[in-house]
C-alpha positions in Angstrom: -55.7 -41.0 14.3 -56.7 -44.1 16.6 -58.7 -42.3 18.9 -62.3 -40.6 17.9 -62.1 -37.0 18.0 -64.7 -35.4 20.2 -68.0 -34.1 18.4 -66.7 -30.4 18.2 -63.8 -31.1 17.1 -64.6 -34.0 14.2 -66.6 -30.6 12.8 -63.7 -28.8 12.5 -61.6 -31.9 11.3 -64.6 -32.2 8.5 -64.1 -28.5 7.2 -60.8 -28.9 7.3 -61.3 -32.5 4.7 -63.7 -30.2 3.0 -61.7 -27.8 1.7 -58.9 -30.1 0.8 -56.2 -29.2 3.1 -54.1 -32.2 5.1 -54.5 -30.7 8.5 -54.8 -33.0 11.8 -56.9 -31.7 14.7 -55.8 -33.3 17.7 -56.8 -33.3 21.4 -54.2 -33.1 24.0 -54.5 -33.9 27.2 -53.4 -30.8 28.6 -55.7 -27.4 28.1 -55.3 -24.8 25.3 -57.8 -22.7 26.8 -55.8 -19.2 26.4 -52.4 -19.1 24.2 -49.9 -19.7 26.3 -51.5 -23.1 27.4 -51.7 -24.0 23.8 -48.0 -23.2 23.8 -46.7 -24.9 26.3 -49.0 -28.2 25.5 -48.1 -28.1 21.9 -44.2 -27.0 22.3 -44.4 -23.9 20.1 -43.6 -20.4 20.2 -46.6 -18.9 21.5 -47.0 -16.1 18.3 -47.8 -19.3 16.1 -50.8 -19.6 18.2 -54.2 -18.1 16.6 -56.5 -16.4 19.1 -60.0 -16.4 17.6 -61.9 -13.5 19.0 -65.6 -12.6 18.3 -66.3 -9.5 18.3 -69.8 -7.7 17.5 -70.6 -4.4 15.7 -72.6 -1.8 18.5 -75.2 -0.6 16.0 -75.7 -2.8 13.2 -75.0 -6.2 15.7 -72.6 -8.1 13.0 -70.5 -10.9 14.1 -66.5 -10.1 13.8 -63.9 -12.7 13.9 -60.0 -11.4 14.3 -57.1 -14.1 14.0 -54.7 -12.3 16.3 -50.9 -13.7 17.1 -50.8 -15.1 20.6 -48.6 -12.5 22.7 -50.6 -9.8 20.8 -53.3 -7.6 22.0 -56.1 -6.3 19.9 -55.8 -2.5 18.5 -59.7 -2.3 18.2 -59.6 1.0 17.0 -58.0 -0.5 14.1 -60.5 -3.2 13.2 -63.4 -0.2 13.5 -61.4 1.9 11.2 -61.7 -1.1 8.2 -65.2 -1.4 9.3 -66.6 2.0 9.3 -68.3 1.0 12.6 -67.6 0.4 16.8 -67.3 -3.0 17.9 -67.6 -4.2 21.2 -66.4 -7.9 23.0 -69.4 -10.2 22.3 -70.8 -11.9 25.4 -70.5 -16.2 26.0 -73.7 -16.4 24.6 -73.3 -14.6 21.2 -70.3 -16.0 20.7 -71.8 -19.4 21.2 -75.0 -18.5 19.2 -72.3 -17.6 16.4 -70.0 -19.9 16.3 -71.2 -23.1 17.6 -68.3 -23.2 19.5 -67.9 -21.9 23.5 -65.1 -19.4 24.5 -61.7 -20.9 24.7 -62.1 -23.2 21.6 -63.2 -21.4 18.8 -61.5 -22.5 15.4 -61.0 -20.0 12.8 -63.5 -22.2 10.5 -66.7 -24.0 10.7 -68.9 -21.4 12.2 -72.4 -22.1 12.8 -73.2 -18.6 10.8 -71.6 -17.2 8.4 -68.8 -14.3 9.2 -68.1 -12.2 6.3 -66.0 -9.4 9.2 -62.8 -11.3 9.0 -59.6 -10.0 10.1 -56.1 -11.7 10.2 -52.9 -10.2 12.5 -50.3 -9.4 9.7 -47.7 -10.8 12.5 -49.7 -14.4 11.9 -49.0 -14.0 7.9 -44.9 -13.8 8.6 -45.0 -17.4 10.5 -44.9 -20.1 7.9 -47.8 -22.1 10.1 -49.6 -21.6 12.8 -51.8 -23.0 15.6 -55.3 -22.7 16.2 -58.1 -24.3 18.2 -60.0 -26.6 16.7 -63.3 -26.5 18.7 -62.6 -27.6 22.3 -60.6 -26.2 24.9 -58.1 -29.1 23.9 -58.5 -29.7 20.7 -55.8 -27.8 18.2 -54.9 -28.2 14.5 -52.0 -27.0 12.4 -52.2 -24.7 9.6 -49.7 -23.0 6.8 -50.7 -19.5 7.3 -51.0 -19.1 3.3 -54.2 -21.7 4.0 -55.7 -19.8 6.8 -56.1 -17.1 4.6 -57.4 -19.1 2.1 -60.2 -20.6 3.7 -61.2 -17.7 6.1 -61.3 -14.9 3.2 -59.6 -12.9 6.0 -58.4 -9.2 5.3 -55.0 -9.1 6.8 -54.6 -5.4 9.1 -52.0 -5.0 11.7 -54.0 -5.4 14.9 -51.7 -4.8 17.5 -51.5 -2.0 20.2 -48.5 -0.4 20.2 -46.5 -0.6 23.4 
């Protein structure tokens, strides 16, 4: 790398070091603020990209993390039904308060808290690597989906709403 990575994003770098996998986060100049952008800026197929989505149990208030494929859209019935509980879309600020990280950049990894709720899109686990954000709404790293598993301690689940 000959250029220093941006705070956020040498965090997620570190985890990465951490936990002995080879992964480069990079920044790009373009956005990767939703999964398409990431797409198009990286020049993959936009089901490699990982969308990291916080979610929050209603009653009990637990933080939820699903890795969903790009182009796919969140069954979250389906997520309740592993969890025995509702959840609901967490606001900017619980996300933030959770993760460390603001909307549009939140890796998979390196959380400010803990998340034991982890969910991974089986459609994810059939691609033999995948993209995900990396802490910024630039910032993106590549992953063999084998490892993502790995080092979330995701339960894979088919997420995806039937069209």
């Amino acid at each position: 790398m000959n250029q220093a990575l941006s705070r956020a994003a040498q965090s997620v770098q570190n985890v990465l070091i951490n936990n002995g996998l080879e992964c480069c986060v990079q920044e790009l100049a373009s956005s990767t603020r939703t999964a398409q952008d990431a797409a198009t800026s990286i020049g993959c197929n936009v089901s490699q990209i990982v969308k990291s989505l916080i979610f929050k149990t209603a009653l009990t208030n637990k933080p939820v993390l699903v890795l969903a494929s790009g182009p796919n859209r969140v069954n979250e019935q389906a997520v309740e039904e592993h969890i025995g509980e509702k959840i609901v879309k967490s606001d900017a600020d619980f996300t933030r308060d959770v993760t460390g990280f603001a909307i549009g950049g939140i890796p998979p990894i390196g959380h400010k808290q803990q998340i034991n709720l982890i969910f991974i899109d089986e459609d994810l686990m059939k691609l033999d690597s995948v993209w995900a954000a990396a802490g910024t709404p630039n910032a993106v790293f590549n992953i063999l989906s084998k490892d993502l598993l790995a080092i979330t301690n995701g339960k894979i689940i088919n997420i995806t709403i039937v069209k």
